[in-house]
C-alpha positions as a printed Julia matrix, in Angstrom:
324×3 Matrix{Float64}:
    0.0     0.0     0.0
    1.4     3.66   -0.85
    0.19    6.54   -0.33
    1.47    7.73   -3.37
    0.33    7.87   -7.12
    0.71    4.48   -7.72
   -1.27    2.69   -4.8
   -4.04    0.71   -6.54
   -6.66    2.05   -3.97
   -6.48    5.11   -3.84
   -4.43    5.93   -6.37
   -5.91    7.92   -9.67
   -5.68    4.44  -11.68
   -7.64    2.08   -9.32
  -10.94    0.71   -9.88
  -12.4     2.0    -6.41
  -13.01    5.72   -6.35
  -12.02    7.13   -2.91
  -15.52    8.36   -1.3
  -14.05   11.31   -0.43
  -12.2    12.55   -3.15
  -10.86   11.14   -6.74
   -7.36   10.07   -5.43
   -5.72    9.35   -2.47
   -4.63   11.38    0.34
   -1.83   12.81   -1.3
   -2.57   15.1    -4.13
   -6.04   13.97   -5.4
   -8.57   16.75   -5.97
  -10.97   15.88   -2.92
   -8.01   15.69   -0.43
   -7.55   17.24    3.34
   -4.3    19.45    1.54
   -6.57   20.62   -1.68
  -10.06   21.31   -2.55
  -12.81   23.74   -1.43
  -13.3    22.51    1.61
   -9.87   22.43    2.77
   -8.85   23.95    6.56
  -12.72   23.13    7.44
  -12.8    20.39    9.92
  -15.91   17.94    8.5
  -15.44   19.51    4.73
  -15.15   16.4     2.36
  -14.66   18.36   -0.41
  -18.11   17.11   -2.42
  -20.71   19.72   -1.32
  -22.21   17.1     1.02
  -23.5    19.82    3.11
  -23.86   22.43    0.37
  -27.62   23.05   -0.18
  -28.46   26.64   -2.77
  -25.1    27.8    -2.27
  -25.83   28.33    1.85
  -22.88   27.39    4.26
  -22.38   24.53    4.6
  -22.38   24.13    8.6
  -26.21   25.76    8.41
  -28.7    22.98    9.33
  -31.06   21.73    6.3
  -34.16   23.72    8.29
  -36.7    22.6     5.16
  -35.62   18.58    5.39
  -35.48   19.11    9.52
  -39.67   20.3     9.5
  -40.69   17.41    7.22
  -38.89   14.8     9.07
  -40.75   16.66   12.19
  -43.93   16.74   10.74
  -43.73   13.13    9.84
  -43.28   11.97   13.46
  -46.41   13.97   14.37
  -48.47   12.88   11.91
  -47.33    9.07   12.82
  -47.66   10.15   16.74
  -51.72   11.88   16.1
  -52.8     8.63   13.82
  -51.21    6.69   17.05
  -53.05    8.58   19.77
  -56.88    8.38   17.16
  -55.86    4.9    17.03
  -55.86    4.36   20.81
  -58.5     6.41   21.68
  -60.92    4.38   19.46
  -59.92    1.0    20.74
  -60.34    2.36   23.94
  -63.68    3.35   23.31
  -64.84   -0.11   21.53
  -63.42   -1.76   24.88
  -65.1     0.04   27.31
  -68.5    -0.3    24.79
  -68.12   -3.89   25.03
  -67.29   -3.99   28.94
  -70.53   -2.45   29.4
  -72.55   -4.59   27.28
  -71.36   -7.19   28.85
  -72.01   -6.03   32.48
  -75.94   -4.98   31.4
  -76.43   -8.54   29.93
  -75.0   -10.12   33.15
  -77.19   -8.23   35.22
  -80.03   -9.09   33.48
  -79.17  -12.94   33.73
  -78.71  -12.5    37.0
  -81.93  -11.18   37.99
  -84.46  -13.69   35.93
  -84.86  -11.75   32.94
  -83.88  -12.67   29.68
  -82.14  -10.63   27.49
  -83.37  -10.24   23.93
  -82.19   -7.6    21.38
  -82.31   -4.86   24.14
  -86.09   -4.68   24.45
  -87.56   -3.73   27.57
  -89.49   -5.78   30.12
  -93.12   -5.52   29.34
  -95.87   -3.47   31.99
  -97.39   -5.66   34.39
 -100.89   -6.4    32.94
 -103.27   -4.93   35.2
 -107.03   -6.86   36.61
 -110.0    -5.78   34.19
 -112.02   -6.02   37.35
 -111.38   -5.32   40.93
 -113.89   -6.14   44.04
 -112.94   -2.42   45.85
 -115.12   -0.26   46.6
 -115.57    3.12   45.18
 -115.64    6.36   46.96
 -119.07    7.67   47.42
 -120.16   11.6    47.83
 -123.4    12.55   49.92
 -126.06   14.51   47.87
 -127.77   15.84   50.96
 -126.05   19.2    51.57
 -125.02   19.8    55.28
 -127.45   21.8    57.19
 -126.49   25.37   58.44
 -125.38   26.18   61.88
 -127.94   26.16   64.29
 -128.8    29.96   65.37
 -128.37   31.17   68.8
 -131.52   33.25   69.08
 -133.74   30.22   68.46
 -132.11   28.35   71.71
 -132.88   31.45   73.77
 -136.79   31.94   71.92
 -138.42   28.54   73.14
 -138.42   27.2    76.43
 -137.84   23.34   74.77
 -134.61   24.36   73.34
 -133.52   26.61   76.36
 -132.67   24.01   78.29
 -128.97   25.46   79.88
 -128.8    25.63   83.53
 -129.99   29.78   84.74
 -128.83   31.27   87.97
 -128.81   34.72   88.76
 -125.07   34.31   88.89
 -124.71   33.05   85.62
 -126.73   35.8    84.1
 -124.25   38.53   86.18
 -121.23   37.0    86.93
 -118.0    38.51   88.46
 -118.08   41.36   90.8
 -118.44   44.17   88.37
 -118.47   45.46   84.56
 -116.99   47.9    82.69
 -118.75   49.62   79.64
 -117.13   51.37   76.53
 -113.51   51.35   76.23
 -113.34   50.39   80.03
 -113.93   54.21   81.13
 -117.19   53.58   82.35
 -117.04   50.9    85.66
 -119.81   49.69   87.84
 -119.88   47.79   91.48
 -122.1    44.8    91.92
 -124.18   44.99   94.55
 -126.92   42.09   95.78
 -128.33   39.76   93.37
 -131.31   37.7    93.78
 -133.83   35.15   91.75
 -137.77   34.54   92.61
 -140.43   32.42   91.05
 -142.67   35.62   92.39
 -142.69   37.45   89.71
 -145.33   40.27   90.82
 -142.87   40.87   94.13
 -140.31   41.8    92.42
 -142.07   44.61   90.41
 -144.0    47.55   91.32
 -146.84   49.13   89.79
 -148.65   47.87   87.18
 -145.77   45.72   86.12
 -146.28   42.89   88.79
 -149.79   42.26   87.15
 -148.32   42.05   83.8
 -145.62   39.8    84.23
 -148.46   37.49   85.99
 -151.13   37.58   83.3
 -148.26   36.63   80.33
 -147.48   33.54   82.53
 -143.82   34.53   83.81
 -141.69   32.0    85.47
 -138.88   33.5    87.22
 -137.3    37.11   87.72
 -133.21   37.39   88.39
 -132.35   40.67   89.51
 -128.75   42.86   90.39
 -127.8    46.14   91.18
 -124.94   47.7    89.89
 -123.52   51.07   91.47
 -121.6    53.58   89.99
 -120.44   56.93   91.54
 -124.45   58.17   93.08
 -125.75   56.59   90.78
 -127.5    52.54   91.38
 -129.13   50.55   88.45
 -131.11   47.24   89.28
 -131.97   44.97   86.53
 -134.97   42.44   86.13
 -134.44   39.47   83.47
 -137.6    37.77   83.44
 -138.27   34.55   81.36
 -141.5    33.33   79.57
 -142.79   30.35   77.37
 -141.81   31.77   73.87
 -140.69   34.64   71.91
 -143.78   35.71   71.5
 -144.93   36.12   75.06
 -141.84   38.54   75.92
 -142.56   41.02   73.13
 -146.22   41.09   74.44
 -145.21   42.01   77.85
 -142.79   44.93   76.67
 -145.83   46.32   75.02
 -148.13   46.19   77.77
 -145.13   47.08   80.85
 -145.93   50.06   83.25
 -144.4    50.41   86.36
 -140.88   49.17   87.4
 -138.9    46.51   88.32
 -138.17   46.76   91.96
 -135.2    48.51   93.31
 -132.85   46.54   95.12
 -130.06   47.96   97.17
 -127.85   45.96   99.51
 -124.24   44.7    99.17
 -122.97   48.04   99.49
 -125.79   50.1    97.68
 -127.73   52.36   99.64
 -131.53   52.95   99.24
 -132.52   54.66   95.94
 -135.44   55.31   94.29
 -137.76   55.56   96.95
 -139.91   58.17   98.93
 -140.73   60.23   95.82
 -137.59   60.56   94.14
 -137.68   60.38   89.91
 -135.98   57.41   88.87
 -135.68   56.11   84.97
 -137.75   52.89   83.58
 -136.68   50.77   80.36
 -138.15   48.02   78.82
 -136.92   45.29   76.35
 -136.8    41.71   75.36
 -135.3    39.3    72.93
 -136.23   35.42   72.23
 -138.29   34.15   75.29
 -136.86   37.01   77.88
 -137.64   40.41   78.97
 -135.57   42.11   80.7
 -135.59   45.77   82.6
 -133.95   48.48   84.4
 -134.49   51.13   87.24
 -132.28   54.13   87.6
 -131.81   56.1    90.66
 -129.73   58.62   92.47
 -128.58   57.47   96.26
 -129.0    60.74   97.11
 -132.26   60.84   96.52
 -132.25   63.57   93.91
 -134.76   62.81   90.98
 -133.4    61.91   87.46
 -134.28   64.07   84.35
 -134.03   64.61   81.19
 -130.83   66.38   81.35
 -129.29   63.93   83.43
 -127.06   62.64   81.28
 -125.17   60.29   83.81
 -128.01   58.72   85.0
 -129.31   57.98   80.98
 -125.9    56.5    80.4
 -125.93   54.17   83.23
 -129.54   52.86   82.67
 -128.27   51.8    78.9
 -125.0    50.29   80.27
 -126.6    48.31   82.31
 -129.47   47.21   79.95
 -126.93   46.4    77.11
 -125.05   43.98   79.28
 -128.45   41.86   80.31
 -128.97   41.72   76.4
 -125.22   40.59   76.16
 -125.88   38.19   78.55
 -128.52   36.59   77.17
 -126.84   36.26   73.72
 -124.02   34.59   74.85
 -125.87   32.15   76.69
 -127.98   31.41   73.24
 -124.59   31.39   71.42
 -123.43   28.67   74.17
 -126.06   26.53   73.54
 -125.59   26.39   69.61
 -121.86   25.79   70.04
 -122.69   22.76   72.07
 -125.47   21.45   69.81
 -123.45   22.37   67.1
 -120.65   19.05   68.21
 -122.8    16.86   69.15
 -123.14   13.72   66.75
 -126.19   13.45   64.05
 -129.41   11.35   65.64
């Protein structure tokens, strides 16, 4: 071997063309001492890295994005790939667990259909709800308890009828003292005048009186009871004379040895009821006596009260008690 002209190698007469130049590495034209390339480290004197006339040491940037583009096109197809035999997996994993669990429970699995409804009876033996026709009769009305002595059947006391020690009319600026109460199946004693013969003749069964005191001023009321409705209204029409004033329990005398004293008269259902006004101090009442007025109708409106409630009562109670 030579390194010479003559080396059959390398030399410019041998067969075998030296891959990096013509000749040897002596004086052949794509040497390390000749040549383009020459003093470059790498340079092989070819134009290997020669691309347009660029330097040589510049990367090939154009060869460099296609080989980069290749690899991401290879990696994307990949990852689709993947992704769509992970879906047909997990497709079949669940068809396979909703076929399972149908096995498992009795039914029987056949194209995906689902279970037919239960079939219901045609005909059932239950009965159906019913609705009464007959509308429900109206509350009973208090006044008709307190208009006929059948229905007014509640226990009466003269308590009952003025209960508590006192009363207070309006807004509570208008108070009054009870005095003595009392009740008689008498009815002409406890009235004066032509007002005892009255309550007699309309058949009256029982007066409850009180007195009520306020300042001078003493009130005694009369509630007296009859058959019917009727029979109460008759006796308003026909009353003269007074109830009889009744002091005691604190109330002095009143209304007697010629002093004026004030008279009313009412009823409503089976019971009349009335008042007597007087001044202790034995003065006489008149027309301008304002007090004496407003005392009278105090007391009056509270026997009507009474007697209201106590026909309200008895409807309440009638009102809960079962059908017959």
């Amino acid at each position: 071997m030579s390194f010479g002209q003559g080396g059959p190698p390398w030399g410019s007469g041998g067969q075998h063309q030296d891959p990096y130049g013509q000749g040897g590495y002596g004086t052949g034209t794509g040497g390390y001492g000749q040549g383009p390339d020459a003093g470059r480290p790498g340079g092989y004197g070819d134009g290997r890295y020669r691309s347009g006339g660029s330097d040589p040491d510049t990367p090939d940037w154009a060869a460099l994005a296609d080989a980069s583009a290749a690899r991401m096109r290879r990696r994307r197809w990949t990852m689709i790939g993947g992704g769509a035999l992970a879906t047909v997996l997990v497709a079949g994993a669940v068809a396979m667990a909703i076929v399972s669990s149908t096995k498992d429970g009795g039914a029987v699995a056949s194209g995906g259909s689902l279970p037919s409804a239960p079939t219901l009876p045609a005909d059932t033996t239950a009965p159906e709800p019913s609705f009464s026709s007959v509308a429900p009769l109206p509350p009973p009305d208090p006044k008709e308890f307190v208009s006929d002595r059948a229905k007014d059947t509640a226990p009466l006391t003269a308590e009952s009828l003025f209960p508590g020690r006192g009363l207070t009319m309006g807004n509570g600026e208008r108070a009054y003292t009870k005095g003595s109460t009392a009740r008689t199946g008498s009815c002409a004693t406890a009235a004066t005048g032509a007002l005892g013969g009255v309550l007699e003749r309309n058949g009256c069964e029982q007066v409850f009186r009180a007195t009520y005191r306020t300042g001078d001023l003493a009130v005694t009321v009369g509630v007296a009871t009859f058959a019917d409705e009727k029979t109460a209204k008759k006796v308003v029409q026909e009353a003269k004379g007074s109830i009889t004033p009744m002091p005691g329990g604190g109330v002095p005398v009143f209304c007697k040895g010629g002093p004026v004293c004030r008279n009313t008269y009412n009823s409503y259902g089976r019971y009349a009821y009335f008042t007597v006004t007087g001044h202790t101090s034995a003065t006489s009442v008149t027309t301008q006596d304002t007090a004496a007025y407003q005392a009278g109708d105090d007391i009056g409106e509270f026997a009507f009260r009474q007697i209201v409630r106590r026909g309200e009562a008895q409807a309440s109670a009638a009102a809960t008690l079962p059908a017959q």
